[in-house]
C-alpha positions in Angstrom: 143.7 7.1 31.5 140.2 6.3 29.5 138.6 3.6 27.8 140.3 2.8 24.4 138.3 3.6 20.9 136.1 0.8 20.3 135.2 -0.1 24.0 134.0 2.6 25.4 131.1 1.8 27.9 128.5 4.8 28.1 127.0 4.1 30.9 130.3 4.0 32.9 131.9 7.0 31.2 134.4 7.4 33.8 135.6 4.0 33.9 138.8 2.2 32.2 139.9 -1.0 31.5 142.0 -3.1 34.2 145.0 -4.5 33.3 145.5 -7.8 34.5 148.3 -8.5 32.9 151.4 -6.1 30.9 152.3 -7.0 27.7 156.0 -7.0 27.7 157.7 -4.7 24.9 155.2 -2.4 24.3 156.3 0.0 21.8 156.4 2.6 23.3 157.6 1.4 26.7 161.2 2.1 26.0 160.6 5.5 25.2 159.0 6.2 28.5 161.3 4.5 30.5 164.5 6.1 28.9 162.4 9.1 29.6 161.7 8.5 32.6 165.4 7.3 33.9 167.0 10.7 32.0 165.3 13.4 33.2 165.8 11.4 36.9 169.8 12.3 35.8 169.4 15.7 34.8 167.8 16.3 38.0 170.8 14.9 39.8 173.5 17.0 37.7 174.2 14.8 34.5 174.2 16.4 31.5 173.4 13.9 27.9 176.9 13.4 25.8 176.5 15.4 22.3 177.5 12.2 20.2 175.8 9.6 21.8 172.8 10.3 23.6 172.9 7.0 26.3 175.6 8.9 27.4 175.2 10.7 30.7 177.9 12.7 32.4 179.1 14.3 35.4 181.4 17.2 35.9 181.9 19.4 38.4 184.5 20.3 40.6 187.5 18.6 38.7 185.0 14.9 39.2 184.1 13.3 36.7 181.6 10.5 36.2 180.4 8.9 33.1 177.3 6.6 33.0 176.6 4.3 29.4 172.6 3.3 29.7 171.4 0.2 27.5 168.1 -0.1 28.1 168.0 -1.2 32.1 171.8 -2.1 32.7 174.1 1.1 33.1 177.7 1.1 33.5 179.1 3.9 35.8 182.7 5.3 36.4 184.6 7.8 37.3 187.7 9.3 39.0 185.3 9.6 42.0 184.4 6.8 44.0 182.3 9.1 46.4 180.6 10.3 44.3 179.9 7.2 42.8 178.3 5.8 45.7 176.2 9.1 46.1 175.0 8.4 42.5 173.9 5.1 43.4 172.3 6.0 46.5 170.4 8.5 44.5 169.5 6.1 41.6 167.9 3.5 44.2 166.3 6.2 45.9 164.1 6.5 42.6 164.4 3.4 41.4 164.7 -0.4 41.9 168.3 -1.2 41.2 170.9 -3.5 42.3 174.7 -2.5 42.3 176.6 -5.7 41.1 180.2 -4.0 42.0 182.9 -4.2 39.7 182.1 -4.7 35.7 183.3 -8.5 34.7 180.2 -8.5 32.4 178.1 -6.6 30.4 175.4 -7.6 28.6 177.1 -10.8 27.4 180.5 -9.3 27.4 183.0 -10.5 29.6 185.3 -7.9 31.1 188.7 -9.3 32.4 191.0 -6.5 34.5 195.0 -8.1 33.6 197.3 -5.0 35.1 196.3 -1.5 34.0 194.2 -3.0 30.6 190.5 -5.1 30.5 190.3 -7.9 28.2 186.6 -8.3 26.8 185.3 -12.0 25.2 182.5 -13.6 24.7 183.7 -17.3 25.0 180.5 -18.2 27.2 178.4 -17.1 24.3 180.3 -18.7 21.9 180.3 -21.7 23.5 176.5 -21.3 23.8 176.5 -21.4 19.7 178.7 -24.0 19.4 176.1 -26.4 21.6 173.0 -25.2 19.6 174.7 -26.3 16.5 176.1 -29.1 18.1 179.5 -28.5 17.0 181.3 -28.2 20.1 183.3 -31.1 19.4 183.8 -30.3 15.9 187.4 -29.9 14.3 189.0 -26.8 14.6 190.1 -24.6 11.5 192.8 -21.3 11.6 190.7 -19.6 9.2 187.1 -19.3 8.3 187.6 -17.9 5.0 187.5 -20.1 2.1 188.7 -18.7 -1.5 186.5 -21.7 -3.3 183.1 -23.4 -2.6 182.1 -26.3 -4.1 178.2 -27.3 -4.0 179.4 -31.2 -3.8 181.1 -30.5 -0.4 178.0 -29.1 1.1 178.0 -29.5 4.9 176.4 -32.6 6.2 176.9 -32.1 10.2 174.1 -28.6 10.1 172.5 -30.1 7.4 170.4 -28.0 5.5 167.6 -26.2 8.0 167.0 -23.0 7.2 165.4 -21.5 10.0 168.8 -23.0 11.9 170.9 -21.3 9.8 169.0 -17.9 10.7 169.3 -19.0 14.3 173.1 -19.4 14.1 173.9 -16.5 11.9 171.7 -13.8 14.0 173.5 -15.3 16.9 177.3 -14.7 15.1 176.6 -11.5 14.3 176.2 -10.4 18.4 179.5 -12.4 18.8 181.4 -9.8 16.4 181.3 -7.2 19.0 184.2 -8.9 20.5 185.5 -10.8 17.1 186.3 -7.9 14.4 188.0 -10.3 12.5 184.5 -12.9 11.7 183.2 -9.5 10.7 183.1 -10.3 6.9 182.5 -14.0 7.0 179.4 -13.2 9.2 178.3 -10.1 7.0 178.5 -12.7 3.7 176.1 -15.6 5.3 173.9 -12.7 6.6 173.4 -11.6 3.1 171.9 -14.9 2.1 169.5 -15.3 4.9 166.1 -15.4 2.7 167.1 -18.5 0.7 170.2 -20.2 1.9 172.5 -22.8 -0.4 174.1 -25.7 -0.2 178.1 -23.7 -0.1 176.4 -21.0 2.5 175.9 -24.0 5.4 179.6 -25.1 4.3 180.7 -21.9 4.7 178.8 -21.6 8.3 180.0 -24.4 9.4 183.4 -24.1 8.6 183.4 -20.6 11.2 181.7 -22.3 13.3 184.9 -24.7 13.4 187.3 -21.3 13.4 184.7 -20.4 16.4 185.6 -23.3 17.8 189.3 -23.0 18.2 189.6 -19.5 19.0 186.5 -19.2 21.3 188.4 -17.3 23.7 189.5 -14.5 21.5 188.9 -11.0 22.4 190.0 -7.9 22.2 192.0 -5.8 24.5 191.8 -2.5 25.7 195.0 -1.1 26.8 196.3 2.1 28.1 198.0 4.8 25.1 198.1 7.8 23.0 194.4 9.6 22.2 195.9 9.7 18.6 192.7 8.2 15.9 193.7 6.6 13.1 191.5 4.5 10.6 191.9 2.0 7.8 189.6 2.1 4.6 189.7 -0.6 1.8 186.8 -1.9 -0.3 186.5 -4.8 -2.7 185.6 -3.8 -6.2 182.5 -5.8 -7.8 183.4 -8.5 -5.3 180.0 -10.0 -4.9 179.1 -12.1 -7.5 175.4 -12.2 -8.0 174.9 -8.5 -8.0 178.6 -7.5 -9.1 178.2 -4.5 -6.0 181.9 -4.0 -3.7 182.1 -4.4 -0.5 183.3 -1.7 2.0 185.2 -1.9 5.3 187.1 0.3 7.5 188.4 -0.1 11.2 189.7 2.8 13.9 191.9 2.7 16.7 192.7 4.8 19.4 196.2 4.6 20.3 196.8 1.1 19.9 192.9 -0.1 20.8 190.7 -1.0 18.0 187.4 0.8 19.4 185.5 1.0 15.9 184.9 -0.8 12.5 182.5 -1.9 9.8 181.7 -4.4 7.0 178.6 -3.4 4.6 178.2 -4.2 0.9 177.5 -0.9 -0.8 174.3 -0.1 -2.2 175.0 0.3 -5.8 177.1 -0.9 -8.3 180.8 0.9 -8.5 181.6 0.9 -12.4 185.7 1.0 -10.9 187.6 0.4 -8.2 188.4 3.7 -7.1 184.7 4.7 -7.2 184.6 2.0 -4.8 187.4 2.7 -2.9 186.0 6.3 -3.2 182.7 5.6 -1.1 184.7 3.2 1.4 186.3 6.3 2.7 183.1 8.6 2.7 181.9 5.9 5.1 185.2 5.8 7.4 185.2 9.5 7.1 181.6 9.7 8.8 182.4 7.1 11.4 185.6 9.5 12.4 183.3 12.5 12.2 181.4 11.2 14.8 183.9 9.7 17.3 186.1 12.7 17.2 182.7 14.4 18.9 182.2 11.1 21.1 186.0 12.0 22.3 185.1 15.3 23.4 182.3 14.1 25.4 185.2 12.8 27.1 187.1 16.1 27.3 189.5 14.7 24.4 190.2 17.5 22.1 192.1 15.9 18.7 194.5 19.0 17.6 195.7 17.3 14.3 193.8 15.9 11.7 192.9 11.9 12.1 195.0 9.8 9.8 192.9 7.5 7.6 195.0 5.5 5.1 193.9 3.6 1.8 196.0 1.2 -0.7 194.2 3.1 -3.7 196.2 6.4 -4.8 193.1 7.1 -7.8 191.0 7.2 -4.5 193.1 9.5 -2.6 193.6 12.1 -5.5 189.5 11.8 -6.0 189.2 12.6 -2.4 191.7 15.6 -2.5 190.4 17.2 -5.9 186.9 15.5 -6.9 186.7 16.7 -10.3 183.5 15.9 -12.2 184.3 14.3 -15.4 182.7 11.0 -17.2 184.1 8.6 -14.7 183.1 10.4 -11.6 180.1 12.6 -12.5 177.4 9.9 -11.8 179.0 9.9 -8.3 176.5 10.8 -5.6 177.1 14.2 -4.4 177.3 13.2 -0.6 180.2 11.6 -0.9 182.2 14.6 -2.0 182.3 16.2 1.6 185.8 14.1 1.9 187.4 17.2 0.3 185.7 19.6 2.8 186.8 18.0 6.0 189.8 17.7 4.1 190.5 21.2 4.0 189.8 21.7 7.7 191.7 19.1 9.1 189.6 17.0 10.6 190.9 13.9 8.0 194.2 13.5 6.8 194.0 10.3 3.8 197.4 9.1 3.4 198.2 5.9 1.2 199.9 2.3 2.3 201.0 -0.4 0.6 198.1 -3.2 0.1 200.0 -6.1 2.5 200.0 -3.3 5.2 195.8 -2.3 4.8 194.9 -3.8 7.9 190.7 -3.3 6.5 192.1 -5.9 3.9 190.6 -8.6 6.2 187.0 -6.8 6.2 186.2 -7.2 2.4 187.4 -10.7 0.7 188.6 -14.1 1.8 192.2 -14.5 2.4 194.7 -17.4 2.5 195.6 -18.3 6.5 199.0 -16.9 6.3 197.4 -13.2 5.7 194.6 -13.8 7.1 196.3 -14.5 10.7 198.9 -11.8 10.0 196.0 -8.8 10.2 194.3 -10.8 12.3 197.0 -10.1 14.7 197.1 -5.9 13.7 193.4 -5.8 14.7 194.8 -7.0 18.3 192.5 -9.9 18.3 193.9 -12.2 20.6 194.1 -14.4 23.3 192.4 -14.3 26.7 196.1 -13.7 28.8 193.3 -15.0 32.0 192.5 -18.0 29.7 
């Protein structure tokens, strides 16, 4: 340690300043500590995953043992419960940890066991937003989605505080780690966080009311096949102040939903397979890198990864991207679809449009369809509840 530019004291060369007090979240704190707690696990034997470096794992010996950091909370497992104990033993010998015993919540997330699945919600956080908007009383609604706004049915129960409405959305957006399906209703009212209107509090509060009813939602994570498949779609020109699409895909593993995304793309598409076209560059790159977070986990996919799309132009860009005046201006990035196409790491198939399950990602829908892929995401029902 020495005295910091600006204060140093020449007649105590040697001295430094005392802290009295830390300043919590110094930047460069969480640097040091991750630091600190990882090479304290390569020490011990674990080994950083290639895809996700707060990944640590064991394996030696046919035992297995996979620890998830985030920040200070780890989650640890494995097919050894020995040597699960000896991990912990050794953490606390370093460190100042407590071991909670069995996950039922992680960092908000609440883990339900029901047979040989888990169950993970966030209905105590929801709840939470419901009583900071003081809507937990509020009527409930089967869909948050709403095809038309009208600026003379503004909401009158949030009323119109901006710096509430920042409150509430930032807090929505944590709750769609556990609600796919407010994904695109969230990502809409986040996009108009700056200056919010009269039909973006109407449209927060009527999720807040869909929030309301289905607070106990969640998703499920069940045992299945290793086989990854994804669902691409985008929304040509759909924004209507910058005329720029919307893209959205979603990923399962066997029958779990473990992956998805809602983002407005960051130019304008001039047609709707260019957009479609860029929606599966960015599913492509999410399945890129969970086929390597697979084999972190000793999960080798043999066959190419099934990702399907309602736009056949898209698909026949995708298999032969020609340059001509349509697709010329397209950015060259986006044409490494065809190379993983050619070694079989993606296989783009097409399906119908009522069957594209990343149809609830990029527009509002009626409740009928709306419900229907709710359902297909596996969004449901606490069976604890």
């Amino acid at each position: 340690m020495k005295q910091p530019k600006g204060f140093e004291e020449d007649a105590y060369p040697h001295y430094v300043c005392k802290l009295k007090k830390s300043i919590y979240r110094l930047k460069q704190s969480p640097r040091l500590w991750f630091q600190t707690l990882s090479d304290h696990l390569h020490n011990i034997g674990f080994i950083a995953g290639k895809a996700d470096t707060s990944l640590f794992i064991w394996n030696k010996d046919n035992v297995q043992l996979y620890m998830v950091i985030y920040i200070d909370d780890i989650l640890l497992t494995g097919n050894s419960s020995e040597m699960i104990n000896t991990t912990l033993e050794q953490l606390r010998n370093k460190f100042d940890m407590k071991h909670l015993g069995s996950a039922n919540s992680f960092l908000g997330i609440q883990i339900t066991r029901h047979h040989n699945s888990f169950f993970l919600s966030q209905s105590k956080y929801a709840i939470t937003i419901l009583e900071n908007a003081g809507m937990k009383t509020s009527k409930h609604l089967a869909n948050p989605s709403q095809t038309k706004l009208s600026d003379s049915q503004a909401s009158t129960v949030l009323g119109s505080d901006p710096m509430l409405y920042r409150h509430l959305v930032g807090a929505l957006q944590y709750l769609t780690l556990t609600r796919p399906d407010i994904s695109f209703v969230v990502n809409s009212l986040c996009q108009q966080m700056h200056n919010p209107m009269p039909t973006d509090f109407q449209l927060l509060q009527r999720l807040l009311r869909y929030v309301n009813a289905m607070f106990t939602f969640g998703l499920p994570i069940s045992q299945g096949t290793t086989e990854l498949q994804s669902f691409s779609d985008a929304d040509w020109a759909g924004d209507k102040n910058t005329r720029r699409s919307t893209s959205g895909y979603c990923t399962f593993l066997g029958n779990t939903l473990i992956s998805w995304s809602v983002k407005k793309q960051p130019t304008v598409a001039r047609s709707s397979t260019e957009a479609e076209y860029r929606s599966i560059a960015a599913a492509l790159t999410d399945i890129i890198w969970l086929r390597r977070l697979l084999l972190d986990f000793n999960i080798s996919l043999s066959s190419p990864t099934k990702l399907y799309c309602d736009s056949t132009s898209a698909i026949a860009l995708a298999n032969n991207p020609v340059f001509h005046a349509r697709t010329k201006h397209i950015e060259i990035d986006h044409h490494f679809i065809k190379d993983h196409i050619d070694t079989k790491t993606v296989n783009i198939l097409p399906i119908s449009t009522k069957d594209q399950v990343a149809d609830i990602f990029t527009k509002h829908l009626s409740t009928p369809r709306y419900q229907l892929l709710r359902d297909k995401l596996t969004v449901q029902l606490n069976p604890l509840a």
